[in-house]
C-alpha positions in Angstrom: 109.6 134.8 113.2 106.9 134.1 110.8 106.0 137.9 110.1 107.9 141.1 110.6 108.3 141.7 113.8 105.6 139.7 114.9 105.0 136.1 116.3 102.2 133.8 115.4 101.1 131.8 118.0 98.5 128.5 117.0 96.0 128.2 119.4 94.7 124.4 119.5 91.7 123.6 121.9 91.4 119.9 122.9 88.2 119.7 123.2 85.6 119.4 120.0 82.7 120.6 122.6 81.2 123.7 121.2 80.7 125.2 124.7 84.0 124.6 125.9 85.6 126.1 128.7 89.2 125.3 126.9 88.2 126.7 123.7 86.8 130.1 125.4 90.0 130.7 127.1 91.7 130.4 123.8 89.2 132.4 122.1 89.7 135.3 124.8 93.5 134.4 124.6 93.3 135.6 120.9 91.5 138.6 121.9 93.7 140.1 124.2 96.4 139.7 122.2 98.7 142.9 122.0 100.3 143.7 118.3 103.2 142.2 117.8 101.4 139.0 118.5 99.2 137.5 116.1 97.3 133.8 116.6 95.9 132.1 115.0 92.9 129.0 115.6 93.6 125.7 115.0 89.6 124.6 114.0 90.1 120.8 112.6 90.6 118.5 115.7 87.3 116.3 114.8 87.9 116.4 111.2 91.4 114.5 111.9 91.4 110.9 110.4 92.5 108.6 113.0 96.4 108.2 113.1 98.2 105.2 111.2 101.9 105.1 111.1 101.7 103.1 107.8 100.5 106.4 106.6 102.2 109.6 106.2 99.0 111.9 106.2 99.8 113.3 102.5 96.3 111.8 101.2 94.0 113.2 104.0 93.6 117.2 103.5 93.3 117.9 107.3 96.6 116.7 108.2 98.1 118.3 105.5 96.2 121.1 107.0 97.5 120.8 110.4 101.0 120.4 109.1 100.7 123.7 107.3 99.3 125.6 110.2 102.1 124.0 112.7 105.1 125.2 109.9 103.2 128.8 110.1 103.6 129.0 113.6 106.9 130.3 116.1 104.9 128.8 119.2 102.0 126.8 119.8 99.8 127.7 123.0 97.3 124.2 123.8 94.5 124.8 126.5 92.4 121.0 127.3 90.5 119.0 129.1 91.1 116.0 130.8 89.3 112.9 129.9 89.0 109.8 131.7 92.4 111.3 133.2 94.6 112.1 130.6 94.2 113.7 127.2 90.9 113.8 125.3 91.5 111.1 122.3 91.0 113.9 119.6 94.2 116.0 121.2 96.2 112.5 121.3 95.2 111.6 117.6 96.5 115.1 116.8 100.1 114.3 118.4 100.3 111.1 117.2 100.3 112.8 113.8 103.5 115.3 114.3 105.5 112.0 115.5 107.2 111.3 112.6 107.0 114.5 110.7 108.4 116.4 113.6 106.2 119.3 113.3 106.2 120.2 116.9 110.2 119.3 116.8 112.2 121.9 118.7 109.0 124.4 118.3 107.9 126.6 121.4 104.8 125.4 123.2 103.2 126.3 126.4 99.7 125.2 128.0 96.9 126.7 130.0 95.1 124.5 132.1 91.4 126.4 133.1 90.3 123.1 135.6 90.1 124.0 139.4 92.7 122.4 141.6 92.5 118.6 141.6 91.2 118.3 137.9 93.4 118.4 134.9 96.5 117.3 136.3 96.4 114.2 134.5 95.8 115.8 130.8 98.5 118.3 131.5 101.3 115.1 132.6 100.6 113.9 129.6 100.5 116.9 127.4 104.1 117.4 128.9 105.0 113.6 128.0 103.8 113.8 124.6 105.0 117.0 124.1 108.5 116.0 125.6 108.7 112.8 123.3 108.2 114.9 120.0 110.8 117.3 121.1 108.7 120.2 121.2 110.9 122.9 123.4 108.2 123.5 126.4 108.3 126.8 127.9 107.0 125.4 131.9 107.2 129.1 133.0 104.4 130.1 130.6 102.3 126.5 131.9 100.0 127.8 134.2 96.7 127.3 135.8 94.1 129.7 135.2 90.5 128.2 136.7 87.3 129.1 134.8 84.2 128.1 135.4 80.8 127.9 132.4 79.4 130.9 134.1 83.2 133.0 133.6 81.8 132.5 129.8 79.8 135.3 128.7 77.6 135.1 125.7 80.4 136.3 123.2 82.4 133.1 124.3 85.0 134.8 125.7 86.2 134.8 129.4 85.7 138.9 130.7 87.5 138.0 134.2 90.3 140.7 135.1 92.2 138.2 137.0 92.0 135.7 134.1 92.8 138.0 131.3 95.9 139.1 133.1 97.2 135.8 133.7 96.5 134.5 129.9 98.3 137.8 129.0 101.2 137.0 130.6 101.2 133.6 129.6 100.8 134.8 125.7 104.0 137.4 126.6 105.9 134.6 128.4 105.6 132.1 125.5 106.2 134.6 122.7 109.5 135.5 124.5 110.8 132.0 125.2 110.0 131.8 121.2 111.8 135.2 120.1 114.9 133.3 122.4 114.7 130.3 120.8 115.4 132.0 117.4 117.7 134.9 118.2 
């Protein structure tokens, strides 16, 4: 673990929209964490220069940015929209960039999916492909559903919904302990 005794989890949003629904639940993730749990907010998507394999990211300061946040991390929780069916381009640009670094390689990661039934499915295939091809370890038990709508979002940005704040509770608990078993 990064800390004493307590796991940081990076929280990274797929969406660059300021009102996000993804984002929120993120944001209300982080709230609700209990101690022993720390996050921490992955803010640079859109600031991300646009993969190359002919370069290694050591000249762009948000890679090198990302990098560092990923290497401070025991787990990574991901909450995102779907785009056009699959990932937003931002979220796949971010990936693409912990291919040949390995970043995400062997590290805990779970994903919240906050579309009603019949959306999202095709972002979270994906996210499980991509994921799956960097070697990230997925925890599928902490993978859940947890539907919210705009008007869940209250004016602080965060989602106040019992049911919801259970749910992303236990998901938070569920990943952190599939990450404490990875490196006991």
């Amino acid at each position: 673990m990064v800390g004493f005794d307590v796991t940081v989890v990076l929280l990274i949003s797929g969406s660059t929209r300021a009102a996000s629904t993804n984002s929120a639940a993120l944001r209300t993730v982080s709230a609700i964490a209990p101690d022993g749990i720390r996050t921490r907010w992955y803010d640079g998507l859109a600031a991300l220069p646009a993969f190359n394999p002919d370069d290694d990211g050591s000249a762009h300061p948000p890679v090198l940015a990302l990098r560092e946040q990923l290497s401070g991390s025991d787990a990574v929780l991901f909450c995102t929209p779907e785009y056009a069916g699959t990932l937003p381009g931002s979220l796949k640009n971010l990936l693409d960039w912990t291919v040949g670094t390995g970043d995400l390689y062997e590290k805990p990661v779970a994903w919240l999916t906050v579309a009603p039934l019949g959306r999202g499915d095709g972002a979270s295939a994906t996210l499980r492909s991509v994921l799956g091809y960097v070697g990230a370890d997925i925890d599928l038990d902490a993978c859940v559903r947890l539907p919210v709508l705009r008007e869940d979002v209250g004016p602080d940005g965060l989602i106040a919904g019992a049911e919801f704040r259970s749910g992303a509770s236990e998901v938070l608990r569920r990943l952190v302990r599939h990450a404490q078993r990875a490196t006991s």
